[in-house]
TORMARMI-856798 format. One line per 10 residues: number of its first residue (from 1); their letters; for each residue x, y, z of N, C-alpha, C. Coordinates in pm, 1 decimal. Layout:
NUM) a) X Y Z X Y Z X Y Z ~ ...
//
This chain:
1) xxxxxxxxxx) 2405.7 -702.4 583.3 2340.9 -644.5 467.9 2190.2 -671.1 472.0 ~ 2163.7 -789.9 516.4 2025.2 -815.5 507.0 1952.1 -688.4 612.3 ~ 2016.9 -709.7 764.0 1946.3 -641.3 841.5 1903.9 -454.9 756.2 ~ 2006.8 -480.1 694.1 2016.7 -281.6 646.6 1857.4 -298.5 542.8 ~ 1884.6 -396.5 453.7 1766.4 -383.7 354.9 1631.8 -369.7 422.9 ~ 1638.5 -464.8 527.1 1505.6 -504.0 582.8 1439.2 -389.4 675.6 ~ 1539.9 -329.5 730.6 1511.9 -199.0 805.5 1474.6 -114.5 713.4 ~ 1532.4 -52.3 599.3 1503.5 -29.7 467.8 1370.9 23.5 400.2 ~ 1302.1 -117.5 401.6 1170.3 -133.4 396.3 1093.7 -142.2 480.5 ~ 1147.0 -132.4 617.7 1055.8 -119.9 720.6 988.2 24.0 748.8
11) xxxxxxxxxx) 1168.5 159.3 749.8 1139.2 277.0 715.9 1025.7 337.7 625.3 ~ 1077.0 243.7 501.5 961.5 297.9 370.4 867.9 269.5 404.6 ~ 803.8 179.5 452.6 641.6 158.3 474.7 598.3 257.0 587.6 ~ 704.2 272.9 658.5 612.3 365.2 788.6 620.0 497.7 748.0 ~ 728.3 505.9 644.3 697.2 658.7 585.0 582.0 707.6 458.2 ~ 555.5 582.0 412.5 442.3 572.2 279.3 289.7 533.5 345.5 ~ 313.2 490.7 456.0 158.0 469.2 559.0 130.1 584.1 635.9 ~ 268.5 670.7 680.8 200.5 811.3 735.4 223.5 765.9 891.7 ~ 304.8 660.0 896.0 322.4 648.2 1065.1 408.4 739.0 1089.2 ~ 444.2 736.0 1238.7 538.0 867.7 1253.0 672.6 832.3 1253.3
21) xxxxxxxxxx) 775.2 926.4 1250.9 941.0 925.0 1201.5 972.0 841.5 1315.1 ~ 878.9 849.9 1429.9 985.3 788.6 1574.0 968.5 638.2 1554.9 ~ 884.8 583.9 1455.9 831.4 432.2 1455.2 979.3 363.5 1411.6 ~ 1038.6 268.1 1497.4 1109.1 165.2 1415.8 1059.9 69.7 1397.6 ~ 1110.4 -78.8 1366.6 1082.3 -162.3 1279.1 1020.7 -279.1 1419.4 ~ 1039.9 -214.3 1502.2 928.6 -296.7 1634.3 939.1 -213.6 1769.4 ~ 949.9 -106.9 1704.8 937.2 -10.0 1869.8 868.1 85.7 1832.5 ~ 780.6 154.8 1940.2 746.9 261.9 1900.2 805.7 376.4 2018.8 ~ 839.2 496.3 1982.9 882.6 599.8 2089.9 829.3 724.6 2050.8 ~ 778.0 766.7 2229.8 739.7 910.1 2260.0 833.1 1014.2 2321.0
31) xxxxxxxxxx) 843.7 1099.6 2270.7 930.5 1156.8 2352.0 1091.5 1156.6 2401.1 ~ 1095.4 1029.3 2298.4 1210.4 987.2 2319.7 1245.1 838.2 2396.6 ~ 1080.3 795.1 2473.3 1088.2 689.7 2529.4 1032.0 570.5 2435.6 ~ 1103.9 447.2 2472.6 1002.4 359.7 2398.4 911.8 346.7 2480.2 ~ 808.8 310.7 2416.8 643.9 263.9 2511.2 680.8 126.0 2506.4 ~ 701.3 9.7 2371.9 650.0 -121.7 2343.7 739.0 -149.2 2245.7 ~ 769.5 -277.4 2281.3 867.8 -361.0 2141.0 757.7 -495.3 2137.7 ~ 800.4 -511.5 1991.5 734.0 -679.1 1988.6 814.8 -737.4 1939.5 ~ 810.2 -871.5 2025.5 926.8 -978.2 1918.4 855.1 -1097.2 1903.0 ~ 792.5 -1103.5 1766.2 689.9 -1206.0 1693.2 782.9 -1290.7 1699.0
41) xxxxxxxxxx) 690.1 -1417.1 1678.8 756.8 -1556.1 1645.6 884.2 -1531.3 1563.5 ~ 990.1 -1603.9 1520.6 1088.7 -1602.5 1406.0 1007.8 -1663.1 1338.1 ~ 918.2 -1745.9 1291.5 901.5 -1822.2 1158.7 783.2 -1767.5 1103.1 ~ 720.2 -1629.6 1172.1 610.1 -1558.5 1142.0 564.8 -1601.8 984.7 ~ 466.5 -1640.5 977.7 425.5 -1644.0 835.0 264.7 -1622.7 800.0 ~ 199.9 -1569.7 717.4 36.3 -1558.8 741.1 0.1 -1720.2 754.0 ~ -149.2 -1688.9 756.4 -257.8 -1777.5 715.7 -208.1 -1871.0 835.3 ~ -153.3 -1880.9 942.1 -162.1 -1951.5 1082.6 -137.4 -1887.8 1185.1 ~ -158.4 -1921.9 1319.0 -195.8 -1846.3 1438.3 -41.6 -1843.9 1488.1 ~ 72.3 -1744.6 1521.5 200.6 -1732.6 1579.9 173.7 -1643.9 1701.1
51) xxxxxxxxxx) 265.2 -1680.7 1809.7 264.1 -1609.8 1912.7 386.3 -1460.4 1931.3 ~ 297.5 -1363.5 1993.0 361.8 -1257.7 1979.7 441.2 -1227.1 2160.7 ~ 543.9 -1166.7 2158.7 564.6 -1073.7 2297.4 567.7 -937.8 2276.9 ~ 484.9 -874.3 2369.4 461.5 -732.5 2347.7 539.7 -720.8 2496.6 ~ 631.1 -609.0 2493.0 702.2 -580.7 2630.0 682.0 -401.0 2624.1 ~ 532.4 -421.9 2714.8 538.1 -289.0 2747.2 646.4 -225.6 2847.9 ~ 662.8 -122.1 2861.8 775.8 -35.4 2953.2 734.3 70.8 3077.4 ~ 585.6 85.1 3036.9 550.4 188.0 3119.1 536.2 188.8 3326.4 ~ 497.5 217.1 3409.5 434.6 172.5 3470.1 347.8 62.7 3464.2 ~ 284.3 -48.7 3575.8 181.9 -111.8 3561.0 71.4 -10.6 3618.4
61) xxxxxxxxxx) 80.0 121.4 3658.9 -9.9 183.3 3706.3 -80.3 226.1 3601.6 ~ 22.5 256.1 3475.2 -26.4 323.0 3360.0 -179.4 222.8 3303.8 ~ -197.4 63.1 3315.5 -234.3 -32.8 3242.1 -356.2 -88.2 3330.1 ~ -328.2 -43.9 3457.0 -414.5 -125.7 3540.3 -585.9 -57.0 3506.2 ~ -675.2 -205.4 3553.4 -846.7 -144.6 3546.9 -817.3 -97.1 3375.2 ~ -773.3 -73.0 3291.4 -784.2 -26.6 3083.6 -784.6 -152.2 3041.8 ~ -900.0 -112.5 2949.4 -890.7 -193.3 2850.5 -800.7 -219.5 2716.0 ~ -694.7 -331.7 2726.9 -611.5 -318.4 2603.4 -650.0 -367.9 2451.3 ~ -665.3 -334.2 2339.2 -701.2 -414.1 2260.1 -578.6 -400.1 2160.0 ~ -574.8 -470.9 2015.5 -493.9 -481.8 1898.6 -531.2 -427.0 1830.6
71) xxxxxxxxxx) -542.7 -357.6 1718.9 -591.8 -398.7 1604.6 -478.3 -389.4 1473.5 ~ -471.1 -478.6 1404.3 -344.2 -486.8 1266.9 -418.1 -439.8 1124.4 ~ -337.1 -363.4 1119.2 -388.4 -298.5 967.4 -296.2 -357.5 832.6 ~ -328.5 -398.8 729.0 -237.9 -456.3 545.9 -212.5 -337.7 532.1 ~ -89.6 -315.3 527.0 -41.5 -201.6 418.5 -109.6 -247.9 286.5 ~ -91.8 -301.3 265.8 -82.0 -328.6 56.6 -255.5 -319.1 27.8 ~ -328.3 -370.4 130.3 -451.2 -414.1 72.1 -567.3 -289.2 154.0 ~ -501.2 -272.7 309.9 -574.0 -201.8 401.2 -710.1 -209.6 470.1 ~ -674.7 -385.1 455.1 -777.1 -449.5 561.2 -746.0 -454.8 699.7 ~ -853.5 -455.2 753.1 -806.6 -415.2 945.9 -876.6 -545.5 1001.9
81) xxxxxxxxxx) -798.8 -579.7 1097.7 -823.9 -731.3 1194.1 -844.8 -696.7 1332.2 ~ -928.3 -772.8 1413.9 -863.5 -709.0 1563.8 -821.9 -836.2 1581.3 ~ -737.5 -885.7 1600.9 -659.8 -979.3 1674.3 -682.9 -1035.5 1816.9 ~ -695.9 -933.3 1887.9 -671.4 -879.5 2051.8 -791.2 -836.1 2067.2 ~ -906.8 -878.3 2106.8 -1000.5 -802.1 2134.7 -979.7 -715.1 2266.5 ~ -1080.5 -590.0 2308.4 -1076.4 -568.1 2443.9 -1057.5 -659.6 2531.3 ~ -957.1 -676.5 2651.6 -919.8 -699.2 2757.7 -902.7 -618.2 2873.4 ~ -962.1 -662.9 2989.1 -923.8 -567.1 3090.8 -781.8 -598.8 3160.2 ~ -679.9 -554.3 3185.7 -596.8 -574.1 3263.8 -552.1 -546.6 3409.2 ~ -614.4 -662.0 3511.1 -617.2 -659.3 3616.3 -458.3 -639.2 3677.8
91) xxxxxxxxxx) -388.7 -767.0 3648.8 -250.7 -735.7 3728.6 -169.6 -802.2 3624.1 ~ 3.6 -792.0 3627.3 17.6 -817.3 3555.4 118.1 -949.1 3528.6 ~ 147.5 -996.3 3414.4 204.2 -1129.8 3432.7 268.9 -1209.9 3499.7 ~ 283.9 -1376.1 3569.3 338.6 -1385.8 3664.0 496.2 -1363.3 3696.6 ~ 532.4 -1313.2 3801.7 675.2 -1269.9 3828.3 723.6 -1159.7 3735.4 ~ 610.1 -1084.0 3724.7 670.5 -935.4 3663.7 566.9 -859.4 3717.7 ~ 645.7 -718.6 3734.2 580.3 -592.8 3765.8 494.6 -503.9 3717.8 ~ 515.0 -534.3 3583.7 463.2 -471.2 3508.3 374.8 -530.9 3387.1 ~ 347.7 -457.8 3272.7 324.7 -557.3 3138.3 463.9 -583.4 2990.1 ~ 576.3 -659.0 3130.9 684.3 -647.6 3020.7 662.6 -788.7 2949.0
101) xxxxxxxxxx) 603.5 -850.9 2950.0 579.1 -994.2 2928.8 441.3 -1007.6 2880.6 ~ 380.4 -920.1 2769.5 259.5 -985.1 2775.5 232.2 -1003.3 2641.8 ~ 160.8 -1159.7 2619.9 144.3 -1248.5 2508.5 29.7 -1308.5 2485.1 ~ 26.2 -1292.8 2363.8 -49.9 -1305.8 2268.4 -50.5 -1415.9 2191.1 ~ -118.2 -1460.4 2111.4 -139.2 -1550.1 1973.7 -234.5 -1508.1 1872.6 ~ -180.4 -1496.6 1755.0 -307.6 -1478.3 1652.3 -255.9 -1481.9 1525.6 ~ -376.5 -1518.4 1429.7 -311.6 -1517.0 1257.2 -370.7 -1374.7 1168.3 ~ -299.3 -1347.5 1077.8 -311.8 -1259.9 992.9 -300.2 -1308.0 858.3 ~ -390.0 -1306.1 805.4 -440.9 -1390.9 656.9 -328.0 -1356.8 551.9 ~ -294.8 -1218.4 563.3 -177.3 -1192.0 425.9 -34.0 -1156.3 465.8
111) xxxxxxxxxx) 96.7 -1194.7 398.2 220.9 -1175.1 356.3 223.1 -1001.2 382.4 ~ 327.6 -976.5 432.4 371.9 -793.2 400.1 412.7 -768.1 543.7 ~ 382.0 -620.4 528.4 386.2 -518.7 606.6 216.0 -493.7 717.6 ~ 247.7 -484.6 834.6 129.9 -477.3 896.6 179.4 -391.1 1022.2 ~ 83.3 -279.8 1037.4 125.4 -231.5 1139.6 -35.1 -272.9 1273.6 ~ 54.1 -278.8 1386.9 -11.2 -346.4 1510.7 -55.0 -164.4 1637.0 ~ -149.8 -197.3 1608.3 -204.3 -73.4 1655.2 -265.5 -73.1 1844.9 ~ -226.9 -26.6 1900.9 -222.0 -64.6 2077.4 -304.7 52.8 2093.8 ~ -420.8 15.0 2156.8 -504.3 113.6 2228.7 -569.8 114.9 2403.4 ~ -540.4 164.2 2472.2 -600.5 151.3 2608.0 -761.4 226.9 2606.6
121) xxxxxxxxxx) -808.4 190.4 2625.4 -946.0 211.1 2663.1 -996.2 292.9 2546.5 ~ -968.3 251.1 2441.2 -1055.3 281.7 2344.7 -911.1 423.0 2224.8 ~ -810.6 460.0 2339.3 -762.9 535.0 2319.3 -606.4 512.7 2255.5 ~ -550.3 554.8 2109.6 -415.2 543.8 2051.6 -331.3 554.7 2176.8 ~ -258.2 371.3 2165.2 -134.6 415.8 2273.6 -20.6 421.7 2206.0 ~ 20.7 324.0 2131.2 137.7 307.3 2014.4 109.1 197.4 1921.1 ~ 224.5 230.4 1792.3 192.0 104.2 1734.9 339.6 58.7 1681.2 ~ 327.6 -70.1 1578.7 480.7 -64.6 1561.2 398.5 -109.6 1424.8 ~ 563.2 -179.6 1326.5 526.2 -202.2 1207.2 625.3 -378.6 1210.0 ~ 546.3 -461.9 1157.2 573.4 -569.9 1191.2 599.5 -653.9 1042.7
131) xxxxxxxxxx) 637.2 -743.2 1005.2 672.6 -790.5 840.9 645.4 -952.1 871.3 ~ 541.1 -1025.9 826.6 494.1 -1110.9 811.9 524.1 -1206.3 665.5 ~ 588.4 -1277.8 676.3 632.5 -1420.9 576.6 550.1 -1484.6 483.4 ~ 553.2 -1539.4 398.4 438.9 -1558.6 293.7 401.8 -1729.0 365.7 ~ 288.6 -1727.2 340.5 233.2 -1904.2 361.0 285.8 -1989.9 335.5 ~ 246.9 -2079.7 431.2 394.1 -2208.3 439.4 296.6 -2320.3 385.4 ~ 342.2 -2378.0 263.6 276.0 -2450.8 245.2 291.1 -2560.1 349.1 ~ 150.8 -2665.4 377.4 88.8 -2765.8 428.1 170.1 -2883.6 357.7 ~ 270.1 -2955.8 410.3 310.5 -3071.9 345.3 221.7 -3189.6 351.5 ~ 158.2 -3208.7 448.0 34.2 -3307.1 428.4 -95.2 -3270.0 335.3
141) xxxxxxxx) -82.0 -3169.3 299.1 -206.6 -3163.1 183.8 -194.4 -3108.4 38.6 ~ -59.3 -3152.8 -12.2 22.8 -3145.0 -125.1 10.9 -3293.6 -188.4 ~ -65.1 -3302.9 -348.0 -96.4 -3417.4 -332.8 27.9 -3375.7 -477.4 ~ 44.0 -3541.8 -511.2 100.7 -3556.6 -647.3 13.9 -3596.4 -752.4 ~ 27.5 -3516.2 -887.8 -56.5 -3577.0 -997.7 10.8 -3615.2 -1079.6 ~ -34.9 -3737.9 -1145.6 51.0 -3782.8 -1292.9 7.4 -3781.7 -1379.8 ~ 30.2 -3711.3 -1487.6 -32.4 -3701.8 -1624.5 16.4 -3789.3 -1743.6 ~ -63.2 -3833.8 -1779.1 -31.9 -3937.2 -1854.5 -44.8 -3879.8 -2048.6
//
């Protein structure tokens, strides 16, 4: 049940943001192919840095000598981050052929819906739509007060 809700709202946002019908809830597909899945941390939550896997599918011919960058857009608020700055991608991760393995780290300040926007050389490659956890509070900087 959970998975149904959560897909749910994954649909609704990519249909109320104007992404396209082929977007699922971490893939994106052309044509029928996927390009890219991401599988974020499990404990994803804003306001700290989590590591992402992006498993591209294409060729490495497609990737080689381009520049890849990120950029994540807030649904709710529609502030834009680049995460990922330009990178060139020479070859690709060790003991793979391709860019099925390639990782990342970065934070995104707010809770929600965020879609992760993939561009090669300046140019829309895919994106997905990703759901980020609310802030975890800091147990070391939770103080106690007593009121008297």
């Amino acid at each position: 049940m959970r998975k149904f809700v959560i897909t749910l709202l994954i649909l609704s946002v990519c249909l109320i943001a104007a992404c396209s019908p082929e977007t699922t809830d971490e893939e994106k597909r052309k044509v029928g192919n996927v390009l890219l899945t991401v599988f974020p941390d499990p404990n994803l939550a804003a306001g700290k840095p989590y590591g992402y896997l992006f498993h591209f599918t294409e060729a490495f011919t497609k990737y080689k000598g381009k520049r890849l960058a990120i950029n994540a857009y807030h649904h709710e608020t529609g502030e834009q981050i680049k995460p990922v700055a330009s990178e060139i991608i020479i070859e690709p991760p060790p003991g793979y052929s391709s860019l099925e393995r390639y990782t990342t780290t970065f934070e995104v300040p707010y809770s929600g819906f965020w879609r992760y926007e993939v561009t090669l050389d300046g140019e829309f490659y895919a994106e997905v739509a990703v759901f980020v956890g609310e802030k975890k509070m800091d147990k070391s900087i939770i103080e106690m007060v007593r009121i008297d």
